[in-house]
Each structure stands twice: as structure tokens, then as C-alpha cells.
N, C-alpha and C positions, 0 to 999 in steps of 0.2 A: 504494500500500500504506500503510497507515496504520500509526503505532509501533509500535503494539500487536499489533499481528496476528504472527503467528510465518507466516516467508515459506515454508515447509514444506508449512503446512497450505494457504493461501492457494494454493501452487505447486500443488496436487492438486485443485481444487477448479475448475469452471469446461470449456469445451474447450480445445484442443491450440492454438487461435487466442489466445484469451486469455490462455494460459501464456505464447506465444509474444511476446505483446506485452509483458507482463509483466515478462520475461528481463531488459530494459536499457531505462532512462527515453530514454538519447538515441541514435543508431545508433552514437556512437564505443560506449558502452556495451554495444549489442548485440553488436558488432563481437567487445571482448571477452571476450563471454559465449560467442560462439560457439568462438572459441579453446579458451578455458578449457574448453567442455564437449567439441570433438573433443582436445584432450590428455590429460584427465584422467578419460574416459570409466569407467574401470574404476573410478576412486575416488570420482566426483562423480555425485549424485543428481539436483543441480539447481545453476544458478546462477543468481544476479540482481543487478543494476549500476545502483547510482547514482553512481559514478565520478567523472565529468565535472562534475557540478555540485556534487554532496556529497561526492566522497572512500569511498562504504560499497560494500561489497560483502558478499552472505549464499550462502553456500553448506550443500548436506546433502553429507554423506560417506554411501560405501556402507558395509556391513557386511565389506568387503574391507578397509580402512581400519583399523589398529589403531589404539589411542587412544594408542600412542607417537609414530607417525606424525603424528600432524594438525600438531602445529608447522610440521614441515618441508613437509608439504602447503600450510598456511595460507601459511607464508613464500613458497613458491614461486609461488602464487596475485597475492600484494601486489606479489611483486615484478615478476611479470610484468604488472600491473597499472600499476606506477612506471612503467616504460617506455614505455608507450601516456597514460599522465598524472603525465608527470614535474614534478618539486619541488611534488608535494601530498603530504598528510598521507593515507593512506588506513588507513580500520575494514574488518576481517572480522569478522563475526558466523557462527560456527559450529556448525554444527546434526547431532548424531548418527542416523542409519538413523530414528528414532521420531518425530526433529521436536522432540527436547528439545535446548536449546541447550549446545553443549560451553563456549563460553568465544568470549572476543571477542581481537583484535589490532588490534594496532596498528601502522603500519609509519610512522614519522617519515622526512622527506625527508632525512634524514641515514642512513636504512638501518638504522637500529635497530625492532626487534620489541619490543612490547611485550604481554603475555599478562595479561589478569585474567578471571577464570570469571564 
């Protein structure tokens, strides 16, 4: 995936093979993508993992998802994210039902969140 591209659109674009490879650069990645998407099936549209080499991860929320909600979603995401690749730094990039981005985190190996739109 390239910078630029919003992982949304990209996630829809293609067949169910290609999304599928798409999901997570390395299989720990997949690994947690697959997680993330049978836990949070009613919330999460899509997930995708660079994890392991970069620390990023981008997900869409569904329209179930209130936009009070997404912190505590994002949190729960990174952190269960920390635990499968612990003492890194990891980015969410978060993306609303449309594929416009809500705001990015940031979860520091010290457990602190950090939130800028």
C-alpha cells in the first residue's frame, strides 16, 4: 500500500484474494488481523497490519461505532496489538463507515495513548 492511498478504499477495490493478502504484510500481522477482525466483528469494517516491522495498524469502524466510542475501541485494538508486539511504539490510523479518516493514535511502550485528528 502506498502513503497515500486511504486503506479503505484500497481494502474494496480488487478480489476477496487480494484483500486477503492485503490484511497483514507479515503472518504475525495476519495473525493479528485475524483476531482483531473475529473480536470486533460488529465494530470493525476492515483491518490491516504493519505491526511487526512498522509498528501501524489502519482500521474502518462500522456505522454501529459511535464516535464516542472509537478511543476506547482504538485503545483496545493497540493494546491488544502491544501484547503480540511488545515494547514497540504502535500508530492506528482510523477510518469512519465513508473511508474519511477519524484521527490517528498512538500507543507509546509505556501504555500511554496519544490522539491527534
Amino acid at each position: 500500500m502506498k502513503p497515500t492511498e486511504n486503506p479503505a478504499t484500497t481494502a474494496e477495490q480488487g478480489t476477496s484474494a487480494e484483500v486477503l493478502a492485503r490484511s497483514g504484510v507479515t503472518e504475525a500481522d495476519r495473525k493479528f488481523v485475524s483476531w482483531a477482525e473475529e473480536h470486533g466483528r460488529a465494530f470493525l469494517r476492515y483491518v490491516q497490519a504493519d505491526l511487526e516491522k512498522h509498528g501501524r495498524l489502519w482500521f474502518g469502524v462500522t456505522r454501529d461505532v459511535k464516535p464516542s466510542d472509537v478511543p476506547d475501541l482504538t485503545r483496545s485494538l493497540l493494546e491488544g496489538a502491544q501484547k503480540e508486539f511488545p515494547r514497540r511504539d504502535l500508530t492506528a490510523t482510523v477510518f469512519d463507515p465513508e473511508g474519511e479518516r477519524i484521527g490517528k493514535a498512538h500507543l507509546g511502550s509505556d501504555g500511554h495513548v496519544r490522539w491527534e485528528k
